[in-house]
N, C-alpha and C positions, 0 to 999 in steps of 0.2 A: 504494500500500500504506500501511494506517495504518503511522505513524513509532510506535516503541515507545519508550514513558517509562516511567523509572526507577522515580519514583511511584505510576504505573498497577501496573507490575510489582510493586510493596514491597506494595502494597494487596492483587492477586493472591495474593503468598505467607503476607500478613497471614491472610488468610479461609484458605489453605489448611491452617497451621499454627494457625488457632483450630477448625477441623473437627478435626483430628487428636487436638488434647489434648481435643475432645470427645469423641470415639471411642475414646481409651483411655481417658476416666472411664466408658465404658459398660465397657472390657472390665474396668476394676475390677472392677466390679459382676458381670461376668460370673465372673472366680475368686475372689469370697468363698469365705471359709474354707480359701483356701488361704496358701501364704507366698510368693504370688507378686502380692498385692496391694499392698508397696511398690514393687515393681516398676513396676507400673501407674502408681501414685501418683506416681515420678523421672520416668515417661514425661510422665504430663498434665504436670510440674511442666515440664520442658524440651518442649513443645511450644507450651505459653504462652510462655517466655520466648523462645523462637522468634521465636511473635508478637508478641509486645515489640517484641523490635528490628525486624521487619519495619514495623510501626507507626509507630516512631520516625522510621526512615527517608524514609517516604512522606511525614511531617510534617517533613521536615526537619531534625529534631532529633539528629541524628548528624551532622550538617557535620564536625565535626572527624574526622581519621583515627585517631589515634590512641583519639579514645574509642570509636570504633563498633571498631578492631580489640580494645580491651577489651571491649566488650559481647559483642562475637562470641565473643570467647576462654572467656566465662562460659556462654552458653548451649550450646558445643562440650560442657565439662567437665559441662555437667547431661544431655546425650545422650546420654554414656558411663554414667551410672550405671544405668539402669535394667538392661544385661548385668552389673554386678558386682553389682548388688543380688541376682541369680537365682542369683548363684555362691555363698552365701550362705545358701541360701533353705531351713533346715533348723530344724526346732525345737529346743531352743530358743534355741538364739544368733540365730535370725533379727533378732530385733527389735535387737539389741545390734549386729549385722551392718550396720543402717541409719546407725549411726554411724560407722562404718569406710569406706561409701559418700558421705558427708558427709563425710569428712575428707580422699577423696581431689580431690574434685570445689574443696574451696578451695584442696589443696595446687595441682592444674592451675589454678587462674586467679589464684595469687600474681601470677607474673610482672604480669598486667594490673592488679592491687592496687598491685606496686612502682611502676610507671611512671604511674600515675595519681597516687599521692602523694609520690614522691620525686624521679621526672621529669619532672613537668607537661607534655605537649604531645609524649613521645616512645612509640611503638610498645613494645607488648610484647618483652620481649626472653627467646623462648621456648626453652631449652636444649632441645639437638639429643634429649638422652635424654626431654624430655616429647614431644616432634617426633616420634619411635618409639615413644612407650607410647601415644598417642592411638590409631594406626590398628591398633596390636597389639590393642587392646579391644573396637575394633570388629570384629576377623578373628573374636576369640573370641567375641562373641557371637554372630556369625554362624553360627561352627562350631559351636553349640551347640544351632542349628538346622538346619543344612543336613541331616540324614539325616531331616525330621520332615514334616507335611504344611504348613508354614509358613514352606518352602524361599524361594517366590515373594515372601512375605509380609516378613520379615526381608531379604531382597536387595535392596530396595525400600527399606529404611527404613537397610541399611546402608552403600549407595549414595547416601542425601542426607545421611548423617554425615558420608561422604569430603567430597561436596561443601563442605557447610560449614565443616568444618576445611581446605580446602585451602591456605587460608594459612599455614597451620601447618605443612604436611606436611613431612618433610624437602627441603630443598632449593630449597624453594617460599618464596619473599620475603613478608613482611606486607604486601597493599596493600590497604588499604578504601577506594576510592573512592567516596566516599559518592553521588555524582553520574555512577557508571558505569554506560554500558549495560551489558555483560556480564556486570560484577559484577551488576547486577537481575539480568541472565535467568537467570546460574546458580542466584542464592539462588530464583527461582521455579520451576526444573526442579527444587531439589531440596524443594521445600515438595509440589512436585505428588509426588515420590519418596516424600514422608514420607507424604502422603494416600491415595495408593497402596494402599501397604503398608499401612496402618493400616488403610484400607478392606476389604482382602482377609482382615486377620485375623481382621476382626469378624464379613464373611459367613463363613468356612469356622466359626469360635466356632457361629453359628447353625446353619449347615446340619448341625454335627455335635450340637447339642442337638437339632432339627427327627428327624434319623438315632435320635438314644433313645430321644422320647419314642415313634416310631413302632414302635421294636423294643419299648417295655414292651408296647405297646397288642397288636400280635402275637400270636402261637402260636407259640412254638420248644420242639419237641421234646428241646432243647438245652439249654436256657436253665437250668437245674439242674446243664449240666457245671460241673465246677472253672473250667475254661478259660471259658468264656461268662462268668462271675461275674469273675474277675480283669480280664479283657481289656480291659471297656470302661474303667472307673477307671484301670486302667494306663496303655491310648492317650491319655488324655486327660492326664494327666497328665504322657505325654509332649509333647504339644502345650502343653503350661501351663508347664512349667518347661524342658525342653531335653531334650537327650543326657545331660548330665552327671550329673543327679542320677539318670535315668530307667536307664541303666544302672548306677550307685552299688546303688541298688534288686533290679535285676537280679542284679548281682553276689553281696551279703547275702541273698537269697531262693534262688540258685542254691547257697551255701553250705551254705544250713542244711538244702537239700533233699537234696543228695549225703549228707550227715550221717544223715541220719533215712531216708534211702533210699525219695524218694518218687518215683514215674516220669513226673517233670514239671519242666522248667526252664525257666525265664522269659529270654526272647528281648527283644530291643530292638523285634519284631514282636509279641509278647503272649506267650501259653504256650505251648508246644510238650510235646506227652507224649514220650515216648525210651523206651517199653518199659519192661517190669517188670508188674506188674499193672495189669490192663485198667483204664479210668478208672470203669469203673460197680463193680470190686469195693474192697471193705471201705469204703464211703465212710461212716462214722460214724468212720474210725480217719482215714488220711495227708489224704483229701479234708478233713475238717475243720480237721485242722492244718495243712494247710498254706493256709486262708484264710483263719486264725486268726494265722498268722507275716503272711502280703500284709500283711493286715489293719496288724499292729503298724507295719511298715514305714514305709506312707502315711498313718499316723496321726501320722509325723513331717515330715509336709507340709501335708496337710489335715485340717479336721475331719468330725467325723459326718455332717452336712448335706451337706458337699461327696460325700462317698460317696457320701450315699443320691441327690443329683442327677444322679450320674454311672452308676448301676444297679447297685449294693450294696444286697443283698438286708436286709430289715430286722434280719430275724431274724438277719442274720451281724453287722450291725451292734452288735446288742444281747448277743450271743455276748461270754463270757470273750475277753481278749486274752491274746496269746502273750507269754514273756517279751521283755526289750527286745534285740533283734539289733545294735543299731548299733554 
C-alpha cells in the first residue's frame, strides 16, 4: 500500500480548499443583489486562508507548533464568520454589520496575537468561554439551515469546521504536529468536507435556477396566482439567507395580513390561503396589496434584479411599494 505523506496530504487539502473558495466566488456571483454577498465574500476569504496554511504546511513552513496552532486559530475565526455575517444580513445595517463580523473574528485569534508577540514559541492559550463560543457558531449556522434544501450542503461544510477547530474544542489539548500523519489526514477529510459541501450548494444554486428558467419558458395556468408570484423569490431566498430571516419575513407579512384581513399567510413552505375569499376574487384590492407588503419586505434583503431573476413579475416590480413593515 502507498505509505501516506503529510505533504502529499497538505497538497491534497491545499487544491481542495482553493476549489472551494472558488466555488463560493461563483456562489457570490450567484446572490448578487442580495445581503448575502459578504457572506460569500468571509467564505472565499476563509477558504483561501484554508489554503494558506495547507500550503505552508506541505512547504514546510509551519515547523514550529506553536505558529501553525496560531495560523490555524486565524483561519478557524474566518470560518465562523460567514454564519454571523447572515445573522446580520438586513438593510440597512448590513454593511455596518461587516464590521461587527471583523471584530469578532480578531477578538477569536487575540489569544494566537498574544502568544506570538509576548510569548515567542508558546501555544495559544484559548479561554474555555472562546473553546464554547466556537462550536456554539457553528450549531447556529447550521441550525439556520437545517429545515432548508441545503440541509446536506451546510452538514458538510459544518462538519470540516468541527474538524478544524478540534484543537480548540473544549477539553481537546492544542497539538499541531506539523509533521503528523493524522493531523494531514484529518485536515484532508475535512478540506474534502469543505469541497463537498461547497460543491453540493453550487449544483442545487443551478439546478434551482435550470427549475425557473424552465417554469418562465412554460404555461401555468397559475402562474398569475398570488401564491405562484411570492413563492418562488421566497424559497429562494430561503435557501440564500436561512430560517432566521426567512421566517422574520414570514412572521411581518403574517402580521400585517391578519390586520388587513387577507386569506393568505406565508408558511416557512411558501403561501398557504386559510379561507376567506377565494384567491381569484377582488384581486385589484388584498391580491395586490398584499405583493405590494412581500414586495417591501424583501426589498430589505434584495434588490430589483434579484426579484426579477428569481420570477417577480415586472410589472409588480415596477408597482408602488407598501409602506415600511419592519
Amino acid at each position: 500500500m502507498f505509505p501516506l505523506n503529510p505533504s502529499f496530504l497538505s497538497v491534497v487539502a491545499c487544491a481542495a480548499a482553493g476549489l472551494s473558495g472558488l466555488l463560493a466566488a461563483c456562489g457570490a456571483v450567484c446572490v448578487r443583489g442580495s445581503t448575502a454577498v459578504p457572506a460569500a465574500v468571509w467564505a472565499v476569504a476563509a477558504c483561501l486562508a484554508f489554503a494558506g496554511e495547507m500550503a505552508a504546511r506541505a512547504a514546510g513552513g509551519l515547523s514550529d507548533p506553536a505558529a501553525a496552532a496560531a495560523v490555524r486559530l486565524g483561519v478557524v475565526s474566518l470560518s465562523l464568520c460567514p454564519a454571523l455575517s447572515l445573522l446580520g444580513a438586513k438593510r440597512p445595517q448590513h454593511g455596518v454589520w461587516q464590521l461587527i463580523v471583523g471584530t469578532l473574528a480578531v477578538v477569536l485569534v487575540m489569544p494566537a496575537a498574544s502568544a506570538l508577540l509576548m510569548r515567542p514559541g508558546s501555544l495559544p492559550d484559548v479561554h474555555l468561554v472562546e473553546r464554547c463560543f466556537m462550536p456554539l457558531l457553528v450549531l447556529v449556522g447550521w441550525l439556520n439551515f437545517a429545515g432548508t434544501r441545503r440541509l446536506a450542503a451546510v452538514t458538510g461544510i459544518a462538519g470540516a469546521e468541527l474538524l478544524l477547530m478540534r484543537g480548540f474544542l473544549p477539553g481537546m489539548a492544542v497539538d499541531w504536529a506539523p509533521t503528523g500523519v493524522n493531523a494531514a489526514i484529518v485536515d484532508a477529510v475535512a478540506a474534502g468536507l469543505l469541497l463537498s459541501g461547497t460543491l453540493l450548494a453550487m449544483l442545487q444554486a443551478l439546478l434551482s435556477r435550470a427549475g425557473r428558467a424552465k417554469e418562465v419558458s412554460g404555461t401555468d395556468p397559475q402562474r398569475d396566482s398570488v401564491a405562484a408570484i411570492i413563492d418562488p423569490p421566497f424559497l429562494a431566498l430561503r435557501e440564500t439567507l436561512g430560517a432566521a430571516w426567512t421566517l422574520r419575513i414570514a412572521e411581518r407579512f403574517d402580521t400585517v395580513a391578519a390586520d388587513r384581513g387577507w386569506p393568505c399567510r406565508l408558511r416557512f413552505g411558501g403561501l398557504e390561503m386559510v379561507g376567506g375569499l377565494p384567491e381569484t376574487s377582488s384581486q385589484p384590492v388584498w391580491q395586490r396589496d398584499a405583493l405590494r407588503a412581500f414586495q417591501a419586505l424583501l426589498r430589505r434583503f434584495v434588490s430589483v434584479a434579484w426579484l426579477t431573476r428569481h420570477g417577480w413579475p415586472r410589472g409588480a416590480v415596477d408597482g408602488p411599494h407598501a409602506e415600511p413593515l419592519a
